[in-house]
C-alpha positions as CSV (number, residue, x, y, z in Angstrom):
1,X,0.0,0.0,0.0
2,X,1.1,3.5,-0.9
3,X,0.9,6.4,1.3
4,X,0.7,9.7,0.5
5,X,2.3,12.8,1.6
6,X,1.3,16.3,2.0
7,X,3.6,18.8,0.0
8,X,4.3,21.8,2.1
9,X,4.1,20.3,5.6
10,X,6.6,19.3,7.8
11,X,5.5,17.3,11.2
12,X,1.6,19.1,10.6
13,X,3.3,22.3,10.5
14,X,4.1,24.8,7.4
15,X,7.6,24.3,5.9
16,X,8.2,28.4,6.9
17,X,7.6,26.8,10.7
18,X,10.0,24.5,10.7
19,X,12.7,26.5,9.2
20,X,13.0,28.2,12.3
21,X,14.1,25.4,13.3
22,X,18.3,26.3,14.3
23,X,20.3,24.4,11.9
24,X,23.0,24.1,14.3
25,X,20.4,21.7,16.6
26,X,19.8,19.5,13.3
27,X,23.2,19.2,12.3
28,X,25.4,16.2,13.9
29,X,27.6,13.5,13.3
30,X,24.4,11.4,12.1
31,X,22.7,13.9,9.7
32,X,24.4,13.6,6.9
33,X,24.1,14.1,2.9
34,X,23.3,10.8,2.3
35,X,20.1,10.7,4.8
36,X,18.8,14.2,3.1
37,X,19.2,12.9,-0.8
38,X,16.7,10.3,0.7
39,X,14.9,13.1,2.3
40,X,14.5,15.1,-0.6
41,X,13.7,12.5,-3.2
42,X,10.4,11.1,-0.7
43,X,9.6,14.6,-0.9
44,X,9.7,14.9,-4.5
45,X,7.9,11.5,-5.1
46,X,5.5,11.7,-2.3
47,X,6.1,8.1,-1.9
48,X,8.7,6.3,-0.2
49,X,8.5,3.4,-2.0
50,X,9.4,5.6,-5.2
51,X,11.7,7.2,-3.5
52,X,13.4,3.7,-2.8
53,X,13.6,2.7,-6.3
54,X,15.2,6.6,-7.5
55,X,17.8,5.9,-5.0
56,X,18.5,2.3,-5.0
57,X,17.3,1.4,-1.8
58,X,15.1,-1.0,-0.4
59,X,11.8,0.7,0.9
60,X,12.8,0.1,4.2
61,X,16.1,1.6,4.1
62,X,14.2,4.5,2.8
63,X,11.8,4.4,6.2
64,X,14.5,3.8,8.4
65,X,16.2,7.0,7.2
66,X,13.7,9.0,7.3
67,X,12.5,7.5,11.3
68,X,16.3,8.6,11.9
69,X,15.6,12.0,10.6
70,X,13.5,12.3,12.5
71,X,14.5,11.1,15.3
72,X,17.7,13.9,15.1
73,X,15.4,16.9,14.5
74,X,13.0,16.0,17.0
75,X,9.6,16.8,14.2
76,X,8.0,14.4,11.6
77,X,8.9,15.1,8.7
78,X,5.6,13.6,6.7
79,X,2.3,13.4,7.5
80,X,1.7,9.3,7.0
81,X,-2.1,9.7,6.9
């Protein structure tokens, strides 16, 4: 089953909201390029198993990227409704 994801939100809130988030709190030895290509191309698909195949992952590599996301920034990054 594919889930869908809202454009413009981050974690329920508008993308202008969350980019008052500090970016030295989201920036660490585990954020790295690597986990935001994956980022950015599940935003670009809206799906994560697209976003899987575009990067040559496994969909659950994809999730567990994203889960680690968020887990560094503290927010959800997509709405999984």
């Amino acid at each position: 089953m594919k889930r869908g994801y809202r454009k413009g939100t981050i974690g329920g809130a508008s993308a202008a909201a969350a980019e008052a988030v500090p970016a030295s709190s989201l920036l660490g030895s585990r954020l790295n390029l690597h986990r935001l290509d994956i980022f950015v191309s599940v935003a670009q698909t809206g799906s994560m198993s697209a976003a899987a195949e575009k990067c040559g992952l496994t969909q659950p590599a994809v999730s567990q990227a994203i889960r680690k996301l968020e887990e560094l920034s503290g927010f959800e990054l997509f709405d999984r409704s």
